[in-house]
N, C-alpha and C positions, 0 to 999 in steps of 0.2 A: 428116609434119606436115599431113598433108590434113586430118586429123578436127580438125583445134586451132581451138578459137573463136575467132576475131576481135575482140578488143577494140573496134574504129571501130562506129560506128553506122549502120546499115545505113538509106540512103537509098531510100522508094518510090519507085519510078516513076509520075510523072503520068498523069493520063487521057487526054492525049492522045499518050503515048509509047506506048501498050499496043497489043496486036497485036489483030485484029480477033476471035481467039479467047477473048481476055481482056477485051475492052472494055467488056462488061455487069458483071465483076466491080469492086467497090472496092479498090483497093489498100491492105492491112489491116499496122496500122505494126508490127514487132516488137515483143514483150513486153518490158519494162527491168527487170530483175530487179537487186536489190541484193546488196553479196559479203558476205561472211561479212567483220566488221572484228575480233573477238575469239576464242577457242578459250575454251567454256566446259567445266564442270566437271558431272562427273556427279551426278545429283540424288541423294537419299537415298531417294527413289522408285521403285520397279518401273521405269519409263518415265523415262531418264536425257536426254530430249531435251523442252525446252519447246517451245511452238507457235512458229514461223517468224513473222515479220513478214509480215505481207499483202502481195503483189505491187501494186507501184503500177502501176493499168493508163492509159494515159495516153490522152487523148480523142479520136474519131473525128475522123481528118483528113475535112474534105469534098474533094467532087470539084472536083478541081483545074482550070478553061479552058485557064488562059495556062497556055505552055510553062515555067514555074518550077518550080524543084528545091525540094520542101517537105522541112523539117527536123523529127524528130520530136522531141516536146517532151523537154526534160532532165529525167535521173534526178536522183534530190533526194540520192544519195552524192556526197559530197563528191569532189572532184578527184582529191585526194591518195591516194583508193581507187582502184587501176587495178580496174575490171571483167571478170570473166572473162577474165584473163589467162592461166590456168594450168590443168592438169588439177585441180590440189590446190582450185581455186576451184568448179569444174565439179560435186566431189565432196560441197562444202560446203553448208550453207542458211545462211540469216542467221538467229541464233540468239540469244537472249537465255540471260546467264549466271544459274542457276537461283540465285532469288533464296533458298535457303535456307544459301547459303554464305558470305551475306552474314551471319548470324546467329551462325556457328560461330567459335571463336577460332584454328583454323589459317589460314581464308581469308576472315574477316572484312574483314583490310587485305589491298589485293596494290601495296603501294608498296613493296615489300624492290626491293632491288638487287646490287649484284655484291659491295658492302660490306658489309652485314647477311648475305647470303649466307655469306661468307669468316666472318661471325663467328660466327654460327653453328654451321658446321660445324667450326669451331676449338674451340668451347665444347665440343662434345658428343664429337669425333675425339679430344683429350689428357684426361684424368683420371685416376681412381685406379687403373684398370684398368691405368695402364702402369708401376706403381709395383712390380707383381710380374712383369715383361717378366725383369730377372736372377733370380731363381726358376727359369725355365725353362730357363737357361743353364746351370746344375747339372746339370740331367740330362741337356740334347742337349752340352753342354761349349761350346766354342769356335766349330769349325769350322761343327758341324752348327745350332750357336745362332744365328748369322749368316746363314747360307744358309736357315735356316725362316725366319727374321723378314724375309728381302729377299723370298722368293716368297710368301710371306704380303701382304707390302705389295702389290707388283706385281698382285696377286691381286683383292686389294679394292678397289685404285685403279682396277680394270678393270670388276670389277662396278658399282663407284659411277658408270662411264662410264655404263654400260647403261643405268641407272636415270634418268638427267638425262635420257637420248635418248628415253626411254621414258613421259615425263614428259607429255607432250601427242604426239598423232595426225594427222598431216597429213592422214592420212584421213576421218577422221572429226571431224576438229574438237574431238576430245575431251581435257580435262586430266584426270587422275588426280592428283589430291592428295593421296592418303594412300595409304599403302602396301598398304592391304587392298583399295582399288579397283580398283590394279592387279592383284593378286591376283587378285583376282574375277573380273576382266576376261581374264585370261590362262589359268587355271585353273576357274571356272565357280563359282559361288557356296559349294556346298554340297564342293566339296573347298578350295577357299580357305581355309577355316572351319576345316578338318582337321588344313592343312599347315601357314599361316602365320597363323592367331587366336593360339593358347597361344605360340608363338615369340615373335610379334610381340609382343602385352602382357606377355609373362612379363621379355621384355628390357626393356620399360619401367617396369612398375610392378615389377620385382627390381630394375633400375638405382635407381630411388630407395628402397626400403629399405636399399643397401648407400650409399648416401651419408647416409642418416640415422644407420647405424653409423660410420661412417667421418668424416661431420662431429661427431658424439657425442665421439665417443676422443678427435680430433683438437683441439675444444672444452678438455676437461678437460685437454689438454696445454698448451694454452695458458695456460689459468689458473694451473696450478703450474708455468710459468717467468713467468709475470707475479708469483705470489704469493711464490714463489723458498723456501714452506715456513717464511718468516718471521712473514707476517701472520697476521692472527688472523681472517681473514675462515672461513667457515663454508666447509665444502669439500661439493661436489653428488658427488651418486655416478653413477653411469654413466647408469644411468635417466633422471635429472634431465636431464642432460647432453644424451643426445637428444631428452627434451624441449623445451629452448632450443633446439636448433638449429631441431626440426620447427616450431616457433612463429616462426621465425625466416623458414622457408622457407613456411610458409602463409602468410604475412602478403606475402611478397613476392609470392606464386603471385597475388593479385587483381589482377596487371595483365591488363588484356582480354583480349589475343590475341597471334600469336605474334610478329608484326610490333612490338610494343610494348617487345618485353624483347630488341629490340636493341642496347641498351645494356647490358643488364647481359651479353648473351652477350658483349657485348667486353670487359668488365670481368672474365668469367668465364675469355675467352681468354688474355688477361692477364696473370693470377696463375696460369692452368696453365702457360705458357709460362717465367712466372719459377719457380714452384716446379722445376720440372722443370730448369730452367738450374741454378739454384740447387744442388740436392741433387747431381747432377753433377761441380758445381763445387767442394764440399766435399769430396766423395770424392777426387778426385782431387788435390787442395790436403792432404788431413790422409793421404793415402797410403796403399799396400795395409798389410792387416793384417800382424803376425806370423805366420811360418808358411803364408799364405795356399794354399792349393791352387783347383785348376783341374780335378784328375781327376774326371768325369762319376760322379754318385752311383749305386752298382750295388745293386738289390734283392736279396736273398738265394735268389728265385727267379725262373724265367724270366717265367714267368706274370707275376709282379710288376715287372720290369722293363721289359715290354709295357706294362702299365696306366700306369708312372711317365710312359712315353716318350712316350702318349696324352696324358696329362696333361698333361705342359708345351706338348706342340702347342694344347690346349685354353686354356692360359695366354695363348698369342699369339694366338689365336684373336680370345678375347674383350678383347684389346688393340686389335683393330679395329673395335668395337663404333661402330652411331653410323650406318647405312646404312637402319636402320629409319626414321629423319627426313629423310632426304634430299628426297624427294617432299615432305613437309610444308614444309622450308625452300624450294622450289624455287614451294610453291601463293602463295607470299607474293608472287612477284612479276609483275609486269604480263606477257601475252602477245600475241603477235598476229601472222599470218599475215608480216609484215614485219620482225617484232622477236620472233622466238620466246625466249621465258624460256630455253631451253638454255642459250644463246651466254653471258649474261652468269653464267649457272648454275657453266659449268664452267670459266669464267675465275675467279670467286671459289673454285670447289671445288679447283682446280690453288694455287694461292697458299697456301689453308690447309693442302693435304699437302706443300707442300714445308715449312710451319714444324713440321708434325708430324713426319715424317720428322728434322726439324734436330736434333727433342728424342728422340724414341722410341728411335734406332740412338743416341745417346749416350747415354744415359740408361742402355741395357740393357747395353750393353757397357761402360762406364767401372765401374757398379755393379758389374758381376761380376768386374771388374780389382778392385777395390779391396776386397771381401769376401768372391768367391772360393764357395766351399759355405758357409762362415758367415755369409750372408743369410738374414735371418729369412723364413721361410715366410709367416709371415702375415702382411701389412703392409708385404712388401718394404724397398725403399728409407727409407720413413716410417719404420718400424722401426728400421733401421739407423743411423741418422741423429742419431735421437733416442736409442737405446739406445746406442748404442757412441760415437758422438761429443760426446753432449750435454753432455758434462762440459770441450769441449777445445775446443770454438769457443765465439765469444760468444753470451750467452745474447741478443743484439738480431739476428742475423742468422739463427739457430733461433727465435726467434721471428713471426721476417718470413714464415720459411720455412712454417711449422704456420699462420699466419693466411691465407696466396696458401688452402693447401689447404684452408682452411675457406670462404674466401670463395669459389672455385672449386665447389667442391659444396655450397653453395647458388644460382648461377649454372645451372650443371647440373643441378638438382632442376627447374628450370624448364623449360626445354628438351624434358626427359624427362619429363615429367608431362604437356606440352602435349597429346600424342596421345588421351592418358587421360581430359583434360579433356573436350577435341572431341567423344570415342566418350558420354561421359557426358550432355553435354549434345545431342547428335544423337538420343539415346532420346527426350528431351524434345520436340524439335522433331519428330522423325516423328509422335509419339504427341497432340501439341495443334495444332499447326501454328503456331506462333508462339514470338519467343527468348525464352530463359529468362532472368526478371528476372536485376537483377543482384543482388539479397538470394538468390535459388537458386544464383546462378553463386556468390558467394562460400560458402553453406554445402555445396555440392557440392564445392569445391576445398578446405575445411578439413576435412571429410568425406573425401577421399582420403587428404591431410598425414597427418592422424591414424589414419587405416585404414594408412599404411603404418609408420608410430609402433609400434603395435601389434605389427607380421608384425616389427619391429626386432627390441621387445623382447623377443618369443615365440620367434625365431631370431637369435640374435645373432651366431651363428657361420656366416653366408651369405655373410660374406668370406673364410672358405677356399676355399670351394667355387666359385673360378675355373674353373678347370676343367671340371666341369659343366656352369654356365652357359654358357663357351664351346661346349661341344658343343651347349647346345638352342640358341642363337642364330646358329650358325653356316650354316647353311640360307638365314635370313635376307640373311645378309651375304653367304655365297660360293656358292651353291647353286642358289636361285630366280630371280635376276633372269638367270641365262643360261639358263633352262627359259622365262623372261618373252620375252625375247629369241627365242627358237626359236616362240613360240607368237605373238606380237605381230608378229615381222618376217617372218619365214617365211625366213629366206635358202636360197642354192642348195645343195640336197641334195649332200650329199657335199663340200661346196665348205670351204674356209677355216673361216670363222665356222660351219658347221654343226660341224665336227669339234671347234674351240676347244667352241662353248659347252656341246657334249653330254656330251666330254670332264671340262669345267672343275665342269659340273654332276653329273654321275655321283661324282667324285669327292669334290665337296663332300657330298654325299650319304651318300656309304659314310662318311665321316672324321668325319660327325657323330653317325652310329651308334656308331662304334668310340669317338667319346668322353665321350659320356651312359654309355658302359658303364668306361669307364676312369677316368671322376666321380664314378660312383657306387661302385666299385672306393676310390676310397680313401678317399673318406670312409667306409668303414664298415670297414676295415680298416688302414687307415695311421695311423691314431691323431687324427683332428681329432674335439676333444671337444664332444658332444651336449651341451649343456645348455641346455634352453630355461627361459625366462623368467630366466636369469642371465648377464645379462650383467657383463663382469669389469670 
């Protein structure tokens, strides 16, 4: 502790205290340098560090007669700042947070909290992704269904660690707010771009075309149990159908930023929580089918059976989807050297996986009790629900059911569009130097709405293709951030955490190869039918 600064302030010695070899010198007061009081965020600039605040130099004591102890005049940081207290201070400058993040809609506001946190990641963690979790039970059966889905959890619960802790730099003072920064920052610009660009956006702007189909379908289900086939009202066709919705979710998308649609992520939290309760709860109330089996579904060849077995890993995979936002929910809220954003980070992030966990493991296992291999492939649960029960529960609690999941993925369109937004309007701001009006902000986010409206209608069958998607997104979620980890913290070679994350990350690696090829494997062979621009 010899090298550690001393927070007290160092008192000269008087003119007449000094030794006769020092007595021609002036006793010159120390420098008062002020601490770093925030952890700013990296600029959209080459040079990720604004100018320092000027050192306040404080003015020439004269030479002292009388034997009196002279005080050096006070630093203008407030009290409640301890000064050069720490090595972490020592490393820091006082820094001003670049003011173009003030512009952007992820880190526009940073008043989020440990609540907005929770709901958040509760919005984006539960949706339709886990609605085909019993899908994959078919083919790993029971035993091996349960043991994928618990080290899958455990799996992504650890990375999502990584990423909160990874979230700001005690060294450097630095936030990472979006997930490409750290990227960039751990991996070096030009392979960041390589590894985690097309991942990253593919799982955000594919997340919102598959809720444009999925809020579409789920739309027209509701209508014909509201219309019950009697009325005489004019019936929309598919088309139509995600047009309302998309109309539905542009119009919401104009709230500013992401700090804003804290309310509807709870709202969205919500009704994923009840659908999911809900659909459960019928299964298990209206009882297993006729006949039901349980025997894991065997392809006719080995090869095929491989690809099946990739496949539903790919199913759970992208059930944990939702790691890409983490960073973004985490830029929202306040930081500082005393109150670092982790703490209350991962207090809301623990809370919303214990309600995911409450729903996901019953949800996947109760389904596949009660419908066994006769769950529909596509559509899971929602399918099931509505196909095979819709005739034998009431048509008000099927209906409650199909509205949670319609308002839910428009909630969710949100969420997942935010990153899209940020990256779209950051062009604008590097490129003029000033934020983009808000007549641009809203036709650049109806201009998305409808660019992913489009990729809907032109692919409509991207809700098979779970599987798939889990293999490109999978990197994202279980792969990079323990590569972020090895490359950001540097731990002890050979030690614990080197082996966990080199391990955790090799693995996530090879598994995401093996299932972009097991993805693409069956949709072009397992029978999910191509047809674009028809949707059914």
């Amino acid at each position: 502790m010899g090298d550690e600064i001393n927070s007290n302030p160092v008192t000269p010695r008087p003119a007449s205290m000094a030794t006769p070899a020092d007595s021609s010198v002036a006793p010159t007061p120390p420098p008062v340098s002020t601490p770093p009081s925030q952890y700013h965020s990296p600029s959209l600039s080459r040079s990720p560090l604004l100018p320092s605040t000027p050192e306040i130099k404080p003015s020439k004591t004269p030479r002292i007669v009388t034997p009196k102890i002279a005080t050096p005049r006070l630093s203008l940081t407030p009290r409640f700042i301890t000064p050069l207290g720490s090595p972490i201070r020592r490393a820091l400058h006082l820094t001003k947070l670049n003011p173009q993040d003030a512009w952007l809609p992820i880190t526009e506001s940073r008043n989020g909290n440990m609540y907005y946190a929770a709901f958040h990641t509760l919005c984006s963690g539960i949706g339709i992704q886990a609605l085909t979790l019993p899908v994959a039970f078919t083919i790993l059966g029971w035993t091996w269904g349960v043991i994928c889905l618990t080290l899958a959890f455990i799996w992504q619960l650890y990375t999502l660690y990584l990423l909160v802790q990874l979230h700001e730099s005690a060294e450097t003072g630095m936030r990472y707010s979006r997930y490409m920064q750290l990227a960039s920052a751990a991996f070096g610009e030009k392979l960041a771009n390589w590894l985690a660009l097309f991942p990253f956006m593919y799982l955000a702007g594919g997340t919102c075309v598959s809720l444009i189909i999925i809020g579409g379908e789920t739309c027209k289900m509701f209508f014909e149990i509201l219309c019950g086939g009697t009325c005489g009202a004019h019936h929309l066709t598919t088309v139509e159908w995600y047009l309302v919705f998309t109309c539905a979710a542009v119009l919401l998308s104009q709230l500013p930023n992401l700090n804003s649609i804290a309310g509807v992520s709870l709202i969205g939290a919500i009704t994923a929580v009840g659908y999911c309760t809900m659909m459960w709860a019928i299964s298990v109330a209206e009882g297993r089918l006729p006949n039901v089996s349980y025997n894991p579904m065997r392809a006719s060849t080995q090869i095929a059976r491989v690809f099946d077995l990739l496949n539903a890993l790919g199913i759970i995979a992208f059930a944990f989807r939702g790691h890409n936002l983490i960073l973004e929910i985490q830029a929202t809220m306040p930081s500082s050297e005393k109150h670092p954003s982790r703490v209350p980070m991962w207090r809301g992030t623990k809370f919303a996986y214990a309600i995911i966990a409450a729903c996901l493991f019953p949800l996947a296992i109760a389904g596949y009790w009660a419908y066994g291999q006769a769950i529909p492939a596509n559509g899971g649960m929602l399918t099931a629900i509505y196909g095979i029960h819709g005739k034998d529960i009431k048509q008000s609690v099927l209906g409650l059911v199909i509205l949670f999941v319609i308002i839910n993925a428009v909630s969710s369109f949100q969420i997942y569009g935010m990153p899209m937004f940020d990256d779209m309007e950051s062009k604008f701001i590097v490129k003029f130097k000033k934020p983009l009006p808000w007549w641009g902000r809203a036709i650049s986010r109806a201009m998305f709405g409808y660019g992913c409206f489009f990729v809907a209608v032109a692919i409509p069958f991207l809700g098979s293709m779970a599987g798939l998607i889990g293999g490109i997104a999978l990197p994202v979620t279980l792969a990079y951030p323990c590569f972020m980890w090895l490359k950001m913290k540097r731990p002890k070679m050979y030690g614990l955490s080197w082996w966990v994350n080199w391990g955790l990350g090799t693995l996530g690696m090879a598994l995401s190869g093996l299932l972009i090829v097991a993805g693409l494997y069956v949709v072009i062979d397992t029978g999910i039918k191509v047809s674009f621009f028809k949707p059914q």
